[in-house]
C-alpha positions in Angstrom: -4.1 42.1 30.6 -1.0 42.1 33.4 -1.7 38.3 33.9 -1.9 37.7 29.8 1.6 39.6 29.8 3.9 37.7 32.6 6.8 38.6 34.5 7.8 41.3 31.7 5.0 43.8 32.2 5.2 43.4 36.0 8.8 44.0 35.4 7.9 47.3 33.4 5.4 48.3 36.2 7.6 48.1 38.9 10.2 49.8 36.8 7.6 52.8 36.7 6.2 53.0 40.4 10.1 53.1 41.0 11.5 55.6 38.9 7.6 57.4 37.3 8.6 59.8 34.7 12.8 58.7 34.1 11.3 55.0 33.5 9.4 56.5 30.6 12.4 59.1 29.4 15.0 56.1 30.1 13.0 53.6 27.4 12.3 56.5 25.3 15.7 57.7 24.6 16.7 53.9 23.9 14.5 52.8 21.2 14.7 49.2 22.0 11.1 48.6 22.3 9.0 49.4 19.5 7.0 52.8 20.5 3.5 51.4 20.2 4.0 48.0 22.4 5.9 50.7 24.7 2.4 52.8 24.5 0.2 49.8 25.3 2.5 48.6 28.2 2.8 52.3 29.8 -1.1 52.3 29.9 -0.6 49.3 32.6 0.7 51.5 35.0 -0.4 54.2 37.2 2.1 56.6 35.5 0.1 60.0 35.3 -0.6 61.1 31.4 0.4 64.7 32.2 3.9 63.2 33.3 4.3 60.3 30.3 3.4 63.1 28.0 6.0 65.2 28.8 8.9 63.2 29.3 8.1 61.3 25.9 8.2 64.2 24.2 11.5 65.8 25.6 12.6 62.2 25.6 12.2 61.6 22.0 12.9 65.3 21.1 16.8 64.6 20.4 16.0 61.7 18.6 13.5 63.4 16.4 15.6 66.7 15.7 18.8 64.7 15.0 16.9 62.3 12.0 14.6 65.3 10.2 18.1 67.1 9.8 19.6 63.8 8.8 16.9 63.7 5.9 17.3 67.2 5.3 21.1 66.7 4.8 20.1 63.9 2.4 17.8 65.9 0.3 20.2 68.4 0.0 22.9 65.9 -0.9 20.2 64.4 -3.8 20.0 68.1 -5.1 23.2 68.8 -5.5 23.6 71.6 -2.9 26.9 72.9 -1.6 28.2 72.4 1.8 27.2 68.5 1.3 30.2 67.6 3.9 28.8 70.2 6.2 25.6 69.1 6.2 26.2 65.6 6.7 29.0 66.2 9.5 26.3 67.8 11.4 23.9 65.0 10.7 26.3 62.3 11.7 27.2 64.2 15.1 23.6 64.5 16.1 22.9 61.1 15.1 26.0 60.0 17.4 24.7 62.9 20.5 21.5 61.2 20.5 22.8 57.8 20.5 24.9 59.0 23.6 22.5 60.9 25.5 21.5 57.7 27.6 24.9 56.9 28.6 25.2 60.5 29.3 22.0 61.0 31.6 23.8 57.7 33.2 26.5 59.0 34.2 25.6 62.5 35.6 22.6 60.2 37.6 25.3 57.9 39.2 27.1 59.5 42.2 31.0 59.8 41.9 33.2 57.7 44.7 32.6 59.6 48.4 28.7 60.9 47.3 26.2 60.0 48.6 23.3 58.2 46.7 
């Protein structure tokens, strides 16, 4: 299957024996790969389950949390609740946290000028 898949999946599997677990949190938080080709390719590794597991799930957590509430906010909208603006400021700043979180993670990884690496 690696030699069907070319330079990208050796790409990915280096990218994993590199960085194990963050690999798999880094391309979780940014959905850029669709989740099941992502599932398939992480299976061509020698990432441990108990590992992938976990960090797709934290990974994907803020993702997850930020559209449920986004559809909740909707259905309340479609209902005619009160606190509509409320509801959908929250959903639009979780939807922006979660969008941010990569960059975030980023930055507090990278070492300021004078640290080490």
């Amino acid at each position: 299957m690696r030699a069907r898949l070319g330079a990208r999946a050796e790409q990915l599997i280096r990218g994993v024996e590199r960085e194990d677990w963050r690999f798999v949190a880094l391309v979780r938080l940014v959905p850029l790969v669709p989740f099941n080709l992502l599932n398939y390719a992480l299976g061509l590794t020698r990432v441990r389950v108990s590992r992938y597991m976990l960090a797709s799930y934290l990974a994907m957590l803020p993702g997850t949390f930020a559209y449920t509430y986004l559809g909740y906010a909707g259905r309340a909208a479609l209902a005619g609740q009160v606190g509509l603006l409320h509801k959908g400021l929250i959903a639009l700043a979780l939807l922006a946290c979660a969008a941010l979180l990569p960059r975030i993670i980023r930055r507090l990884r990278t070492p300021g000028p004078g640290e080490a690496p």
